[in-house]
N, C-alpha and C positions, 0 to 999 in steps of 0.2 A: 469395404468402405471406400467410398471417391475421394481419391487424394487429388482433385482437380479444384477442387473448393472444400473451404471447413463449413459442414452443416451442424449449428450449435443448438445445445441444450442447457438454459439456465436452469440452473438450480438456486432456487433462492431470490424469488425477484419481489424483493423488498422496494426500500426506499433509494438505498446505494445504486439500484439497477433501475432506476424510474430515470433520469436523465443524464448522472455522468458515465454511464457507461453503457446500458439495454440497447438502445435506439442505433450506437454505433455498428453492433454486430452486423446489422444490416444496411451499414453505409460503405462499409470494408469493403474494397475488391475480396472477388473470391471468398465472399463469406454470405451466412444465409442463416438469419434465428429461424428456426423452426418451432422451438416446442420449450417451452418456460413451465417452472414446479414450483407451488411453495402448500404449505400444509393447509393451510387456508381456499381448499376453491374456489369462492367464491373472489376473491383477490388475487387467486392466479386468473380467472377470467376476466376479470377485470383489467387487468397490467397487458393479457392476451389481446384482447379487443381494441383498446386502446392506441397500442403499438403493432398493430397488422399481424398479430402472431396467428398460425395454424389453427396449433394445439398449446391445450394448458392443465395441467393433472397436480394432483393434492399427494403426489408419490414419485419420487424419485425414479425407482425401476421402472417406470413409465417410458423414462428418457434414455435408462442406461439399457434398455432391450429393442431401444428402438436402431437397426442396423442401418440407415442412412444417418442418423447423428453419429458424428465422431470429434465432438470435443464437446466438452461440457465447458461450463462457467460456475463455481458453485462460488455464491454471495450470499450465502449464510452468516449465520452468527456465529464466532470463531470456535464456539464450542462442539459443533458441528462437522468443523471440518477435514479433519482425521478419519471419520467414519467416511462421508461422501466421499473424498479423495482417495483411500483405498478402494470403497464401493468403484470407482469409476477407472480407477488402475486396472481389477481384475475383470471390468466388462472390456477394457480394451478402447478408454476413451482419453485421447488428450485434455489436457486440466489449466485452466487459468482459472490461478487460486485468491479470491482476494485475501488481503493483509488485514491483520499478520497473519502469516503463513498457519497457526494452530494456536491452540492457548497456551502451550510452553517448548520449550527447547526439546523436551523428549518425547514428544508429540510430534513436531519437523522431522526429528530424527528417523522416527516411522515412517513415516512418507517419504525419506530419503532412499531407506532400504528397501521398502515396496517399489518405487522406479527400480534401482538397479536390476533388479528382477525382471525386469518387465520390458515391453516397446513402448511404453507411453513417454508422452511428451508433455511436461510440464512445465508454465511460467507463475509467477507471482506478482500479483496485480500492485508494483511497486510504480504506479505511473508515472508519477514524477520526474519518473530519471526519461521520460520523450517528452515533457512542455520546453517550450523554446527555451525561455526564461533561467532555467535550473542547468540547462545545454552549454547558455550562454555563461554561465559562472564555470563551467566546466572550463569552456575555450578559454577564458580567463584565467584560470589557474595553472593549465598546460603551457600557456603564452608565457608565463611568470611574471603575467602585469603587477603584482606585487611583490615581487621579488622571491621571496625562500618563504612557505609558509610555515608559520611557529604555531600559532593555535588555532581554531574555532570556540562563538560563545553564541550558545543559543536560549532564548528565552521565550517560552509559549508558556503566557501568566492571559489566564482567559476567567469568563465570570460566570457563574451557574448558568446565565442564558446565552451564551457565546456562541456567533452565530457559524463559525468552523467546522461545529460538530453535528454532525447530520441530524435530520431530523426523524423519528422514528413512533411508531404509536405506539411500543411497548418499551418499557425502559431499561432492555436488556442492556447497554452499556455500562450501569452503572452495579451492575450484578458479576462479580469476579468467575463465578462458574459458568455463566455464560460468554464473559468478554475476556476474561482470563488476564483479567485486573483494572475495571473502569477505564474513565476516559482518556488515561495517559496509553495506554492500550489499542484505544481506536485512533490517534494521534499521531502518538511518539512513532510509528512504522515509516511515516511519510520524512518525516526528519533525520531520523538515525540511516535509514539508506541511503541517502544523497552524501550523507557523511562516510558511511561506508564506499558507498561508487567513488566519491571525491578521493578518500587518502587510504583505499583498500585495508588490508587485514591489519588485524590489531594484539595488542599484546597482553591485554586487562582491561577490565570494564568493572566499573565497581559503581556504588551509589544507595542512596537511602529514598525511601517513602514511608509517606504517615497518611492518616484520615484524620481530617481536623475540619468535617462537617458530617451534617448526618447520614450521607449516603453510607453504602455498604464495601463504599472502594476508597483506597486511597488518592485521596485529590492534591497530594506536592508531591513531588518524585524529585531527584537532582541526580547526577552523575557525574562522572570522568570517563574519558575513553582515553588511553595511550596506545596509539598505533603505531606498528613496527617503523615508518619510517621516522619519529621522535616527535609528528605533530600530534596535539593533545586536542579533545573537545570539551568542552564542559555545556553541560545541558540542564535548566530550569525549567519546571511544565510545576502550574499552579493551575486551578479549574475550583478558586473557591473566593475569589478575587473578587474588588470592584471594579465595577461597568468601567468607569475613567481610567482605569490602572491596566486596562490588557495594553500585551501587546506580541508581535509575531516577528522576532526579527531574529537572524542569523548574522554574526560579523564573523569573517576569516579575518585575518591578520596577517600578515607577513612581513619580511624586513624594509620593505620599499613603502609599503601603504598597507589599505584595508578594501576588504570587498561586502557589501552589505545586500541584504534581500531579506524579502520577505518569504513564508514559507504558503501563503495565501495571495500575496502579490504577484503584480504586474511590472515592476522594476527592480533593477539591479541595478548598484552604483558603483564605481569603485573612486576609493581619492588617493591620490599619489601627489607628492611635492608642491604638495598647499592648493590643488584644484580638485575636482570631481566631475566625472561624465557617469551618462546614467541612458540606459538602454530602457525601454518599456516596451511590454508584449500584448498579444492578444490571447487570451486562455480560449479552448475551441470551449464551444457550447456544449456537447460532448465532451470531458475533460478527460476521459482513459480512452480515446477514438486512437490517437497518437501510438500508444500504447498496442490495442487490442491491434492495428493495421501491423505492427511487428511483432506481436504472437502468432497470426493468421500467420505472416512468412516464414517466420520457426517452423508452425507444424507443416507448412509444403515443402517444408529444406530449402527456402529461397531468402535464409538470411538465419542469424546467432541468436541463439535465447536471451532475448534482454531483461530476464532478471530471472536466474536457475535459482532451483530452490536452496539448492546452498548456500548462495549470498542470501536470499530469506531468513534463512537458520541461524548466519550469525547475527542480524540484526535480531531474532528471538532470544539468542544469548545474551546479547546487551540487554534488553528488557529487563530479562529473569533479573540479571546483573545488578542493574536497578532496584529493585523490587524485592528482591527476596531477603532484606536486610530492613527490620524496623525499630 
């Protein structure tokens, strides 16, 4: 395989790989989609023709026997994922996995131990942690523009039609053996990492969920996170809410002031000693280009895996953490 450029293989080019992430593989220096799979031909040829692709197969082994691909992308439905990601371990192909990493903690765990084994190179498509905007709360919080932080509060309260949550033509999200617990599931990954990147490892994770609509998942989740260093989060996700009543916000706290953002947003604020400034960004068009442009330098060895799957893992623990208590 030419480690001089990554030539990829999507696995799974749904709706998640129709513009925030497909189109970039081939804006990346030193990157090149070659060959996209989804079980449907007729919609893998589709998504192929469309976006300049080669080739497009209704089969996986299509991609992992083909020896000029050596990195797959599989954006499958989470239930999926443990299979194609070992499948793609022992063809000897790097993995940018989307989130969450698998449908539970002991499913990451597999794919933990199948890397060690191995030379492959795997990230977890946690994007978030490359948009400016989420960067920019980073440098905030290193700077100690708010002095010593004590908590985080996060509240993702959204409404059966909530426009966050991708759009898709079969309603596997709301199917727990498929998404490996409804929408707080496709969701909650994006939030609890940024919390993890922000205040690293933690000490407990605990929280409740119920179904209090007719789907087949639970639609309110809440939790606590206590991290080792004594800052706490607390997190609300409802998906059963009125239109008027959502909302997407994250406050940090700390002993000087507060730092705010949205987890969908274009601005961060923070107010300190009775004022507030507020930065605003541009999201790329592409939202995981960011992202995928420092996976491609991972697998060349020209830069740090920005997001190993063991930070994956433990935001799967929190999940479960949440979740497995009714």
């Amino acid at each position: 395989m030419s480690m001089n450029k990554i030539v990829w293989g999507i696995i799974g080019c749904g709706d998640v790989a129709e513009v925030k992430s497909g189109p970039a593989f081939s804006l990346v220096k030193q990157s090149e989609l070659k060959a996209v799979m989804r079980r449907d031909l007729a919609k893998a040829e589709d998504f192929a023709k469309r976006h300049q692709v080669k080739y497009w197969y209704n089969d996986a082994s299509s991609i992992l026997e083909d020896p000029e691909i050596n990195a797959v992308y599989i954006a499958t439905p989470p239930a999926f994922h443990l299979q194609y990601t070992l499948d793609a371990i022992k063809a000897g192909k790097h993995v940018y996995l989307e989130k969450p990493m698998a449908l539970n903690a002991l499913e990451a765990q597999k794919i933990i131990e199948a890397l060690k084994t191995s030379n492959t190179k795997l990230s977890v498509a946690h994007y978030r942690r490359y948009l400016p905007a989420f960067l920019k709360v980073q440098d905030l919080l290193q700077a100690h523009i708010i002095g010593e932080v004590l908590f985080a509060d996060i509240q993702i309260l959204q409404s059966k039609n909530s426009e966050i949550i991708a759009n898709s033509d079969t309603p596997w999200r709301f199917n727990p053996e498929i998404s490996g617990g409804g929408l707080f599931h496709d969701v909650a990954p994006h939030q609890l990492d940024l919390m993890y990147m922000y205040f690293g490892d933690y000490k407990a994770a605990t929280g409740f969920s119920i179904n209090r609509s007719q789907n087949s998942s639970d639609d309110i989740v809440n939790g606590i996170i206590n991290f080792n260093n004594g800052i706490q989060c607390r997190g609300m996700w409802s998906f059963n809410g009125a239109k008027a009543d959502e909302k997407d916000d994250c406050v940090i706290y700390g002993t000087t002031g507060r730092i705010e953002f949205s987890f969908y947003g274009k601005q961060v604020t923070y107010y300190k000693n009775g004022t507030a400034k507020s930065f605003l960004f541009k999201t790329p068009k592409h939202i995981q280009q960011p992202m995928i442009s420092a996976v491609v330098d991972y697998f060349l060895d020209q830069g740090e895996n920005p997001c190993p799957a063991e930070d994956a893992l433990q935001v799967t623990k929190i999940m479960d953490a949440f979740t497995n208590y009714h």
